[in-house]
N, C-alpha and C positions, 0 to 999 in steps of 0.2 A: 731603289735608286732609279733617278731618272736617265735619259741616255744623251743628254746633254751633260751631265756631272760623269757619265761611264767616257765620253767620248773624250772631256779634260781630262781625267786620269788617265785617258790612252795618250792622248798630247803629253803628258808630265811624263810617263814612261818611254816615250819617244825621246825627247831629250835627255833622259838620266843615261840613254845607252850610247858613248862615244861615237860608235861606227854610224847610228843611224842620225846620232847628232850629224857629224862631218858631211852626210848627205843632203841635211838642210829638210828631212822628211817633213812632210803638213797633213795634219792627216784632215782630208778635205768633210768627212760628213759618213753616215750611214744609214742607210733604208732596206724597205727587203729586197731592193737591189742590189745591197752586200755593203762592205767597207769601199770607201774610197779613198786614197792616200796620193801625194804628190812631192816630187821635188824638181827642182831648179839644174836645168840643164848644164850651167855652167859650175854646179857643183861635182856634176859626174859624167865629164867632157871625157873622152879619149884623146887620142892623136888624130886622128879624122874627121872631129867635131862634131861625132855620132855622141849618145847615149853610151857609157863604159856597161859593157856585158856585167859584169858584175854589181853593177848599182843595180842594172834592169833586175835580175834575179834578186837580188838584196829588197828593193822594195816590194817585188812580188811575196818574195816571204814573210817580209813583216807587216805584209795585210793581212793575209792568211794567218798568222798568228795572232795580229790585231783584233780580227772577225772573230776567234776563236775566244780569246781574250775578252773580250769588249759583249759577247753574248753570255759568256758565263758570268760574270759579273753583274750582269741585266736581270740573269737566272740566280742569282743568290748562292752563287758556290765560288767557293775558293779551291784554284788549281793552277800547277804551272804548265802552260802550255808549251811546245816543244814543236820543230820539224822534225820527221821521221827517215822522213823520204821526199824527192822533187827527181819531175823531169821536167828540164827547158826547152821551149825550144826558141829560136830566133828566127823571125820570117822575115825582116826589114829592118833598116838602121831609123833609127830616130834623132832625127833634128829639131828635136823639139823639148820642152817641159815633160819631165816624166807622170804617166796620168794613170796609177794604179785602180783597177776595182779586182774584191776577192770576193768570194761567194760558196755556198757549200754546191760540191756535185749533185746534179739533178737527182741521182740515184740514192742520196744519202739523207738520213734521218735525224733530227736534230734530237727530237725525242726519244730516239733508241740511243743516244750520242749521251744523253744525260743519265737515261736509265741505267747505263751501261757505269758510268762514271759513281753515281751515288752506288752501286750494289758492289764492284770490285776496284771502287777507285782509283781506275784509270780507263781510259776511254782512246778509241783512234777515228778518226772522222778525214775524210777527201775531202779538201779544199781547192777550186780550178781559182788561177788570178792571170791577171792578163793586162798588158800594157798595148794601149791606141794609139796608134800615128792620129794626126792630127784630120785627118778624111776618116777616122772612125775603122779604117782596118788594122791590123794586124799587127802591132811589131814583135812583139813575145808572149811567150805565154807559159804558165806553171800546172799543171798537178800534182800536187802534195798533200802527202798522208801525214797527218798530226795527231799530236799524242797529248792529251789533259791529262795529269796525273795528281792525284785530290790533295789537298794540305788542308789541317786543321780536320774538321769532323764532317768534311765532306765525305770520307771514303768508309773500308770498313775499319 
């Protein structure tokens, strides 16, 4: 499969799930610079006419599951991918378009990620994701441990 056809399935998945529907998510592209994913400010407005803390976190997740998703799928295995764990943190308000990229942690191994999945059929991997203000620093940021767990004759 190519990763234009991996990237519409993530699109088609994106929309079949309500919450990330109502968020207006896009999911912008993928390289080994990781997933990137976006949505419309005015869909996930506060009272302050910041970015709602819980979008923030919400589209960080669902890149990182996305990334997770969207490589296994590249990789010819069938799993459901899962968040385990996340820490948020918030460094800045955002007035702007939300502008997700996810990525696997530097320390972590995609290939031990896979081996790990095909011999005990399930797998946990760190994912860092991270939302820009529009000057390219900081507004939030996630580490989260995620869990592939095999369906079909991926596992044992």
């Amino acid at each position: 499969m190519g990763v234009e056809t991996a990237l519409q399935d993530l699109r088609d998945y994106c929309r079949s799930m309500p919450p990330v529907a109502a968020m207006q998510v896009q999911v912008d592209g993928y390289d080994e610079d990781g997933l990137r994913l976006s949505a419309p400010l005015a869909a996930n407005v506060n009272d302050k006419g910041t970015a709602f803390g819980g979008s923030l976190t919400s589209l960080m997740t669902v890149a990182g599951w996305g990334l997770l998703t969207l490589r296994l799928q590249l990789a010819g295995l069938k799993a459901d991918v899962f968040v385990a764990d996340s820490a948020v943190r918030y460094l800045a308000p955002l007035r702007s378009d939300l502008q997700a990229q996810a990525v696997l942690a530097p320390d972590q191994s995609w290939e031990g990620f896979v081996q790990t999945l095909r011999q005990r059929g399930r797998a946990r991997i760190q994912v860092l994701a991270r939302v820009a203000l529009p000057d390219g620093a900081m507004a939030t940021t996630l580490s989260g441990r995620f869990v592939a767990i095999a369906k079909g004759g991926d596992g044992p």
